[in-house]
N, C-alpha and C positions, 0 to 999 in steps of 0.2 A: 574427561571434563565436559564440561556443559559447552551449550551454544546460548549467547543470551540473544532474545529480540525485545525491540522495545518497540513503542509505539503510544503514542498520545490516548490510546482507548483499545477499542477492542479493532482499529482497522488491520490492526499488524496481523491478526489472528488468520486473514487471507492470506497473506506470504508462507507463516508458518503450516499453515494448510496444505501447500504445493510443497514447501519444505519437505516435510512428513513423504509424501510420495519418492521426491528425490534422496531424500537421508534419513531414508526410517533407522539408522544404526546410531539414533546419537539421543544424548539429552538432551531437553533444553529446560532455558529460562524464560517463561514470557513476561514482561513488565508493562502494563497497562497505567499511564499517568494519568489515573480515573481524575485526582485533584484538577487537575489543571487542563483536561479536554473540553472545549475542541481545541487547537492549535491556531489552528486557518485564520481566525480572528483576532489571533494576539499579536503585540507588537513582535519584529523579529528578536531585542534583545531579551524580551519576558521568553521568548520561544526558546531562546538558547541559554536560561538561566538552568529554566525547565532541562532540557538535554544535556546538560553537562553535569547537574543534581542526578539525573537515573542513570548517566551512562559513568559515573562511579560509582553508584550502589553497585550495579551490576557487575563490574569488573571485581570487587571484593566477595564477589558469590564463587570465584573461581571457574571463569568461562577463559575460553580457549580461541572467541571470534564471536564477536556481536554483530547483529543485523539492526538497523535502524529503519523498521518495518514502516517509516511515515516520509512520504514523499515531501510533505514543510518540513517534519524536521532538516531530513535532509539537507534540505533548499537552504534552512536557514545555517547550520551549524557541523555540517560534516567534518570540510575542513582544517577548523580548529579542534575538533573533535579528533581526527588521524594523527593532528599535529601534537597530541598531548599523549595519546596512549600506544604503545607500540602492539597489541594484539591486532589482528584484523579488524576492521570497520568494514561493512558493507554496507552500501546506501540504496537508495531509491528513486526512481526519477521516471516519470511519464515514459511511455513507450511510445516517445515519437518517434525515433530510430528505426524500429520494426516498422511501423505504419509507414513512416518514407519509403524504406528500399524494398517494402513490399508491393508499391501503388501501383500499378495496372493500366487502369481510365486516365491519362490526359485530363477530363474533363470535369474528374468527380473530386473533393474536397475531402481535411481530416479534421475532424472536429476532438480537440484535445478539452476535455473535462477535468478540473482537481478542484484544489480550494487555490481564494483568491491570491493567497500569498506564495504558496506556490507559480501561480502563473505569472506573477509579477516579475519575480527573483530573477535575478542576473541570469543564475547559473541554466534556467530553461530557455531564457530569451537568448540567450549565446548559443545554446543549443539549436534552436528553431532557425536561425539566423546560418547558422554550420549548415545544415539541410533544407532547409524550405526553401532551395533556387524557385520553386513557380509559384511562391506564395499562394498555398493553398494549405495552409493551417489555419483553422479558427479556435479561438479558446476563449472558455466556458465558465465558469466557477460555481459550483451548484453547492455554496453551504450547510445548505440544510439538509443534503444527506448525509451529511455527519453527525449531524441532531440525530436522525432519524434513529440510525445504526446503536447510536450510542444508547438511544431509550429502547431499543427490541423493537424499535416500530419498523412490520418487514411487510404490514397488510397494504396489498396490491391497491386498493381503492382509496389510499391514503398517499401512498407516494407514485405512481401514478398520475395524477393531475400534477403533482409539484413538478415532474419532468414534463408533460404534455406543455406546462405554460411557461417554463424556462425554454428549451426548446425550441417555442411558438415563434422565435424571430430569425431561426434558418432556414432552408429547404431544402428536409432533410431526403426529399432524393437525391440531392448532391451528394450526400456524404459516402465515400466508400468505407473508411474505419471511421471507429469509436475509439477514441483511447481513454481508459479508465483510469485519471492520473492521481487519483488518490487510494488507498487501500482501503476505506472503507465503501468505497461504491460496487466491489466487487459481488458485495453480498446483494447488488441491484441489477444485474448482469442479467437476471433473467425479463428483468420488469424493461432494463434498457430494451433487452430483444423485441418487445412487443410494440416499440417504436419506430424500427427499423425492418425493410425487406433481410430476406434470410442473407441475400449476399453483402449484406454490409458483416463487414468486421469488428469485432467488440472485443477488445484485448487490453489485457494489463502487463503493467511490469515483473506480477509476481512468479512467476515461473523460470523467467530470464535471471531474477534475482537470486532463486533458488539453487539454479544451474552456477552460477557465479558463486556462490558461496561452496559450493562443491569443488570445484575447481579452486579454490583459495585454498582450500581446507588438503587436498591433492598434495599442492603444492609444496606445503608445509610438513607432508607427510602425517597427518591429523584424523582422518579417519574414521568412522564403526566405534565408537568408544560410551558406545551406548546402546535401550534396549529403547526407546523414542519416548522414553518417561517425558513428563513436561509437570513443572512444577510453576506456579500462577504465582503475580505479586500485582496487587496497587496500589501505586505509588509510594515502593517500598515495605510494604503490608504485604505476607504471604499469605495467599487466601485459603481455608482451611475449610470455612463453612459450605458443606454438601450441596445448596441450593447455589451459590453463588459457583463453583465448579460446574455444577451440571448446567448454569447459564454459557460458560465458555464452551464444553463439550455440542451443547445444542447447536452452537455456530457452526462446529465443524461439521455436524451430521447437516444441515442447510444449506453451505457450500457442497458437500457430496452430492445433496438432490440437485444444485442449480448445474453441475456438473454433466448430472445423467441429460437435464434439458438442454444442455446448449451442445 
């Protein structure tokens, strides 16, 4: 059986990336809800009409454990989401955990980036509030790299200045990490780099997520039950046409290169 992921756009495609590394033995589903991206800017219950429309298509494809590859969705809709279907649900959520019990400096800050409705939501402020005894969390909401990602737009001299003047009102020698709290800023991971000395930290969720899915999947005794096929839908559209496949496949070969740089 398959693995399904979802996600609001092509930000999931990050998670399923590292995925691939951790469980190249398996199918999957990717579902891109091209309709209705971005997320970040919708109300939360538009957000969870949205996720509970893909995450039954998906379940009827015959998957065996979903990842819900977007940190809003998450934020908005997990819960009710575990409480309706009995296969795995696997979520998403900033990597302020690693960034805490990683910190070092006393003195240096962690500057957590997503979209805005993510950093709003209960379920991250209960989090920050669990961990952040020395209040030194700042957070960021940079929506427009979700614009960016979603149109292909990945040229340096265009997003670039959009981080330089979001940015412009911390000091960013302060910062020890980065946390990349949404899944499609990872594809900007290299452009972050160029804003930060080399010992700042610039990390996601996705890797931890992946590990965690493996471990779920362990547990169930679920397993290798594939050859790392990956078959594409938007928004319930399975995508067939060459050009638009070869647009998904190019992400991945882009994250490989942002990989060799960091």
């Amino acid at each position: 059986m398959q693995i399904g992921f979802f996600d609001s756009g092509i930000g999931g495609i990050t998670v399923l990336h590292d995925t691939l590394k951790v469980l190249p033995n398996e199918d999957y589903l990717y579902y891109a809800d091209t309709l209705n991206v971005p997320y970040g800017q919708k109300t939360k219950n538009d957000i969870k009409k949205y996720v509970f429309n893909a995450i039954e298509f998906i379940t009827q494809q015959k998957v065996k454990a979903i990842v819900i590859a977007c940190n809003t969705a998450t934020s908005a809709a997990i819960e009710e989401i575990r409480a309706k279907y009995s296969i795995p649900i696997i979520g998403m959520e900033p990597a302020v955990k690693p960034a805490v019990k990683t910190k070092k400096n006393i003195d240096k800050r962690i500057l957590v980036t997503a979209t805005a409705l993510t950093l709003s939501e209960e379920r991250l402020q209960d989090l920050i509030t669990k961990l952040d005894n020395e209040h030194v969390v700042d957070l960021l909401p940079l929506p427009k790299l979700v614009q960016f990602a979603e149109n292909f737009e990945f040229n340096e001299q265009i997003v670039l200045p959009y981080l330089q003047e979001q940015l412009s009102i911390y000091d960013l020698s302060k910062d020890e990490t980065i946390v990349l709290g949404c899944t499609h800023f990872s594809y900007y991971k290299n452009i972050f780099r160029k804003l930060f000395s080399s010992d700042v930290n610039i990390i996601d969720g996705n890797n931890g997520t992946a590990k965690n899915l493996k471990k779920v999947l362990e547990e169930v005794n679920s397993l290798n039950e594939g050859n790392g096929n990956i078959s594409f839908y938007c928004s319930g559209v399975k995508v067939e046409n060459k050009a638009k496949l070869n647009d998904f496949y190019n992400l991945f070969k882009r994250l490989d290169a942002i990989k060799e740089i960091n």
